[in-house]
C-alpha positions as CSV (number, residue, x, y, z in Angstrom):
1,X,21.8,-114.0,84.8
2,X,20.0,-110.9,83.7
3,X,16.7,-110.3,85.1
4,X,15.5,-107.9,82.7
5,X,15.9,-111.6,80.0
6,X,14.0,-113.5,82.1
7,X,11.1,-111.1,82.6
8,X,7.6,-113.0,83.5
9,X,4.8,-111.3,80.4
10,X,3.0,-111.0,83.4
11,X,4.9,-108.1,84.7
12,X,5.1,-106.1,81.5
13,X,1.6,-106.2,81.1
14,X,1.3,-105.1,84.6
15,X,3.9,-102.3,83.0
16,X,1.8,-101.4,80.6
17,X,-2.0,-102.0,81.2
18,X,-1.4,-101.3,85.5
19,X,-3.8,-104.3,86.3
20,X,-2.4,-107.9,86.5
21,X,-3.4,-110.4,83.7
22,X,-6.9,-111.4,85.1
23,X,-8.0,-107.8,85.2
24,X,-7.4,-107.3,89.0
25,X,-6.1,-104.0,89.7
26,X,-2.3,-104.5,91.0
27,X,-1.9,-105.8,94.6
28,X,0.2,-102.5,95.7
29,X,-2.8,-100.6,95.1
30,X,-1.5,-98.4,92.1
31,X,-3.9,-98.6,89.7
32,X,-1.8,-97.3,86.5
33,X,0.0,-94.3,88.8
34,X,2.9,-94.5,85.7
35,X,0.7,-92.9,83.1
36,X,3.5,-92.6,80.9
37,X,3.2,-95.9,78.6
38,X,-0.5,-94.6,78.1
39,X,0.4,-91.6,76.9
40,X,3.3,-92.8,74.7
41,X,1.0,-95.3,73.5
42,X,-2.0,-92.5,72.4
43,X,1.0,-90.7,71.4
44,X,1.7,-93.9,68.9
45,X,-1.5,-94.3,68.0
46,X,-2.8,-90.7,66.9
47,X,0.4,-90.6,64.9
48,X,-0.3,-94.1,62.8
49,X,-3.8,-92.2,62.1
50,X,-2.4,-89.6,60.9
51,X,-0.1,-91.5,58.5
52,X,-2.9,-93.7,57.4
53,X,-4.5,-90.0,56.6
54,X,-1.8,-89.1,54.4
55,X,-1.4,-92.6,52.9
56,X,-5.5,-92.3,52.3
57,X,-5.1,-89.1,50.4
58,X,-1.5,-89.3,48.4
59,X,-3.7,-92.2,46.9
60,X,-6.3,-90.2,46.2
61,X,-3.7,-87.6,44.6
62,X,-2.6,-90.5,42.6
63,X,-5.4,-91.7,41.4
64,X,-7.0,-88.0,40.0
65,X,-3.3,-87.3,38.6
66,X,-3.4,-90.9,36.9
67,X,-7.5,-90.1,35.2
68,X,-6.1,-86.8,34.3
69,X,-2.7,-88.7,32.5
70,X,-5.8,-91.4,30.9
71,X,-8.1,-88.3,29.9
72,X,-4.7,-86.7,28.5
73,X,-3.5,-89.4,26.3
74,X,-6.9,-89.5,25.4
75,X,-7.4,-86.4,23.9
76,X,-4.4,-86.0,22.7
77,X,-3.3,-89.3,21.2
78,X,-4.1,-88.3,17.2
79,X,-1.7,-85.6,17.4
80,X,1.3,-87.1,15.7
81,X,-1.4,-88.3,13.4
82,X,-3.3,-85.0,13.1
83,X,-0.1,-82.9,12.4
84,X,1.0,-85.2,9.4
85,X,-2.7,-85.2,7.4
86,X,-2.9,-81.2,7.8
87,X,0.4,-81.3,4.9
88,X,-2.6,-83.3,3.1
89,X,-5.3,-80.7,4.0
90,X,-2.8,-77.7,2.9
91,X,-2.4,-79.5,-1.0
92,X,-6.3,-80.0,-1.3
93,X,-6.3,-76.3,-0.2
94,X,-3.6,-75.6,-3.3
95,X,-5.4,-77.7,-5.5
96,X,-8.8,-75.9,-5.3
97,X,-6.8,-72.4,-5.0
98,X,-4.8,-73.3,-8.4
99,X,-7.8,-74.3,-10.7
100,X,-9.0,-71.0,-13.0
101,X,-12.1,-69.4,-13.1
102,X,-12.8,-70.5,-16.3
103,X,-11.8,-73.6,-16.0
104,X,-14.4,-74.1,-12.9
105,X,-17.2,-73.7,-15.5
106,X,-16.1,-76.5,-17.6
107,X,-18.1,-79.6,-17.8
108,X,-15.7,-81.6,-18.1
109,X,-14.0,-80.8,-15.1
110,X,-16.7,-79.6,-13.0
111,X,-17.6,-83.9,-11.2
112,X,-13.5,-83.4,-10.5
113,X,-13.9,-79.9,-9.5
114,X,-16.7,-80.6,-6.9
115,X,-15.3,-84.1,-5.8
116,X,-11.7,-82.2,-4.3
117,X,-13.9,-79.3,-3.1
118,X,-16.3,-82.0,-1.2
119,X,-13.1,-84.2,-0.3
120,X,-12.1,-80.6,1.9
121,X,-14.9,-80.3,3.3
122,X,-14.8,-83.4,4.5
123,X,-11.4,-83.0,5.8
124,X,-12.7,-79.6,7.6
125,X,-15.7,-82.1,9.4
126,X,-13.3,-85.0,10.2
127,X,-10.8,-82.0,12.0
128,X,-14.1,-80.3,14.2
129,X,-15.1,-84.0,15.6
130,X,-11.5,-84.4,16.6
131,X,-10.8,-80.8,18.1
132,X,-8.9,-79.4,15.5
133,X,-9.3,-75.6,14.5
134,X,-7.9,-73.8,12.1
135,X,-6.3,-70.7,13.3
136,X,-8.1,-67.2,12.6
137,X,-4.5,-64.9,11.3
138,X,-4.9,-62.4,8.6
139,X,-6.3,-59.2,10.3
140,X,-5.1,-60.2,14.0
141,X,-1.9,-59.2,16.3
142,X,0.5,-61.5,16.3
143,X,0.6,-64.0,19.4
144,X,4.1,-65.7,19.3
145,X,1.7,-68.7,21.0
146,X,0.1,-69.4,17.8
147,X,1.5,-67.1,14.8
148,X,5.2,-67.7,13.7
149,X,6.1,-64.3,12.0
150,X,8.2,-65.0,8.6
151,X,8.6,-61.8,7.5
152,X,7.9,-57.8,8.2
153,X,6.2,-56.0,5.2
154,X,5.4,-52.0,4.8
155,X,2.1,-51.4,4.9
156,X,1.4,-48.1,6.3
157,X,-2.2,-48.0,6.1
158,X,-1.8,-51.0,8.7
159,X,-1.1,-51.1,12.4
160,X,2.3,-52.9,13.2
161,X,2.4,-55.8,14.3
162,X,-1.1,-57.0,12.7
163,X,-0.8,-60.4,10.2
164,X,-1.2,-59.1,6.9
165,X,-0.5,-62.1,5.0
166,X,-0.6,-66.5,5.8
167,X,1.8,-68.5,4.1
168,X,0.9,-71.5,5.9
169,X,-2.4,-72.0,8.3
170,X,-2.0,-72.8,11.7
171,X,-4.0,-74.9,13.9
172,X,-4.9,-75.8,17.4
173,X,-5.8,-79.4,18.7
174,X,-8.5,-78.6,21.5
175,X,-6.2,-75.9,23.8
176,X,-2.5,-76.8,22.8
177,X,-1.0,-75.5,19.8
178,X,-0.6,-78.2,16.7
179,X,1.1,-76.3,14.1
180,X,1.8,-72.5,14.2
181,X,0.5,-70.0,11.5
182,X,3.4,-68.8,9.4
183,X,3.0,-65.4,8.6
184,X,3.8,-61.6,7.5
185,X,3.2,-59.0,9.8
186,X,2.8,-55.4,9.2
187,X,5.9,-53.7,10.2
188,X,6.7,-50.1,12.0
């Protein structure tokens, strides 16, 4: 038979720890002269540190991305909704634009008048709490970020490439871009 299957614990602890079970240092007198199981045992040991390290702080990694992903959704979660009520913002824009001057100073209109005008402002307050600003256009260069040029027009007394007209506002929900201005631009 195989001696190496038949091995008395005994001897591999001698092996390893170079004293004999009861903590006597071995009978030959060597206490430990094979420092090699030592070392490959440090050797072990610094490296199962090292990946309880790296374990300690992918977590961490995943836990900040993971609050940045919650803070995210967050903040941005009434943007599909935001993006469908500014088409309702743009007709109470049209509304108030399309009503004559002298139809403003009729009495009979003027409750209906001042109810849409209120009902925009409104609208404006609800978009600040929620992060949502209009875009500043006429009178700035064009940013392909925010501006979506529709069309060139002369205007010499202009420099190119400033908005000189807004079809269509544009608007921002905190940093990110929610709808982009459709403009003119000044052309060379």
């Amino acid at each position: 038979m195989n001696d190496n299957m038949n091995s008395d614990p005994n001897d591999i602890y001698e092996a390893v720890a170079g004293t004999a079970p009861d903590g006597e240092a071995r009978a030959d007198g060597d206490a430990g002269g094979d420092e090699a199981p030592f070392a490959r045992l440090e050797a072990e040991l610094e490296k199962l540190r090292h990946e309880v390290l790296y374990a300690q702080a992918e977590t961490q990694n995943v836990r900040r991305r993971l609050e940045k992903e919650k803070a995210d959704a967050t903040a941005y979660a009434s943007t599909g909704f935001a993006r469908d009520i500014l088409s309702v913002a743009d007709n109470l824009s049209r509304a108030l634009a399309a009503i004559p001057a002298e139809l403003r100073d009729d009495e009979r209109l003027k409750s209906l008048i001042t109810g849409i005008d209120m009902t925009g402002r409104e609208l404006e307050s609800v978009f600040q709490r929620h992060g949502i600003t209009k875009i500043e256009a006429l009178g700035a260069k064009l940013d392909p970020n925010r501006h979506q040029a529709m069309m060139e027009l002369e205007r010499p007394d202009v420099e190119p490439g400033t908005i000189v007209q807004e079809m269509q506002g544009g608007y921002m929900i905190r940093d990110r871009l929610l709808r982009p201005a459709l403009v003119g631009v000044a052309k060379a």
